[in-house]
C-alpha positions in Angstrom: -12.1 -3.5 -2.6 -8.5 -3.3 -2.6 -5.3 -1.3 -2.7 -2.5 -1.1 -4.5 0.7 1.1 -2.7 3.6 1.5 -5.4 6.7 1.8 -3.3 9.3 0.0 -5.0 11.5 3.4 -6.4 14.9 4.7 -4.8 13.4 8.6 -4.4 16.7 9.9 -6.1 14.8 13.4 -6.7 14.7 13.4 -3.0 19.0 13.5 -2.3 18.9 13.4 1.3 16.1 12.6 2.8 16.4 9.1 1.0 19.9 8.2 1.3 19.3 5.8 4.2 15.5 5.0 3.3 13.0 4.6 0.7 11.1 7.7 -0.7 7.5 6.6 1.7 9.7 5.9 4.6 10.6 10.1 4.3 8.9 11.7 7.1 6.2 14.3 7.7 5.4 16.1 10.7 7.2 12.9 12.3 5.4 10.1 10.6 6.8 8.4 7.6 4.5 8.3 4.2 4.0 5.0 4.2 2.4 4.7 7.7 0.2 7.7 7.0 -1.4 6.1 4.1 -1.6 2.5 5.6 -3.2 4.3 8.8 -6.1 6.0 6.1 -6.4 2.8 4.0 -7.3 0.8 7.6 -10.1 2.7 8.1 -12.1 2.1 5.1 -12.4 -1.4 5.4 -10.5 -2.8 2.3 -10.0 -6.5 1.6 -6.7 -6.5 1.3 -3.7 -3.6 0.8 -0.8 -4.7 -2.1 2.1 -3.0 -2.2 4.9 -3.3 -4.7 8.2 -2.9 -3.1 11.8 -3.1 -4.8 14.5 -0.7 -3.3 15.2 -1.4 0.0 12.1 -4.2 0.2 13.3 -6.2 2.7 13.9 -2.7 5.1 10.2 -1.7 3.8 8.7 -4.7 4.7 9.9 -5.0 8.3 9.2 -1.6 9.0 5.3 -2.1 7.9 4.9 -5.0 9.8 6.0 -3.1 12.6 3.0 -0.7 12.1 0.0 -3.5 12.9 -2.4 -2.4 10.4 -5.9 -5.0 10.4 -6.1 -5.1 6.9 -4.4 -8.0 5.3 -1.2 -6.7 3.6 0.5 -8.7 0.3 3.8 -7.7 -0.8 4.9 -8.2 -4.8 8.7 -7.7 -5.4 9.3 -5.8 -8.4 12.5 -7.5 -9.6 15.3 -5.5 -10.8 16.9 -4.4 -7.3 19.5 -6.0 -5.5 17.7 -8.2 -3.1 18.3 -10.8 -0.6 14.7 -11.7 0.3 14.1 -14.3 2.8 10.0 -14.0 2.3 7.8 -16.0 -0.7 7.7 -13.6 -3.2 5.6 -13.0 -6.0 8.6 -11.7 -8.8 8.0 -9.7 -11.7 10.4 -8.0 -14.5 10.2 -4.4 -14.5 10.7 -1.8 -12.8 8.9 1.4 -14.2 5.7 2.9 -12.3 3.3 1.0 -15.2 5.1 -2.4 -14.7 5.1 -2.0 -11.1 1.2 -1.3 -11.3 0.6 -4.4 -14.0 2.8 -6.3 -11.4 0.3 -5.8 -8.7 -2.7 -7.2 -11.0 -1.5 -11.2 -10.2 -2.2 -10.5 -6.7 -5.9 -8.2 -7.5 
């Protein structure tokens, strides 16, 4: 089984708390939204956990490898964000929720 994390948006609805960070890197009770759900997806033994990043992707990814989940991690680059990547990519078009979601189906 696998997972599929959408976290390519800029969290504009969120003003503040995103104007240095992506919406999942926001924090509750002191631990960002993207750790929390990596931490919960760890424990149930998934193949493999794909996240779709775009906004600040290259900030994202560095800050998830930091968190040394077990399960294998795959990033896909939603294209359509400034970007100065320096990983292999997997590139796709769009940018909406449903084309970041289709994006992730190369990698499933």
């Amino acid at each position: 089984m696998q997972a599929v994390i959408l976290a390519a948006g800029m969290g504009k609805r969120l003003k503040y708390l995103t104007k240095d960070n992506t919406k999942c890197m926001v924090k509750v009770n002191g631990v960002t939204l993207i750790e929390r759900m990596l931490r919960q997806l760890d424990k149930i033994n998934l193949d493999r956990i794909i996240i779709v990043v775009g906004y600040e992707g290259e900030k994202l990814v560095k800050y998830i490898e930091s968190i040394h989940v077990t399960t294998s991690v795959i990033f896909v680059k939603s294209v359509g964000c400034p970007a100065s990547f320096s990983r292999s990519w997997i590139v796709h078009r769009e940018q909406t929720m449903a084309r970041s979601l289709s994006c992730s189906v190369v990698s499933l």
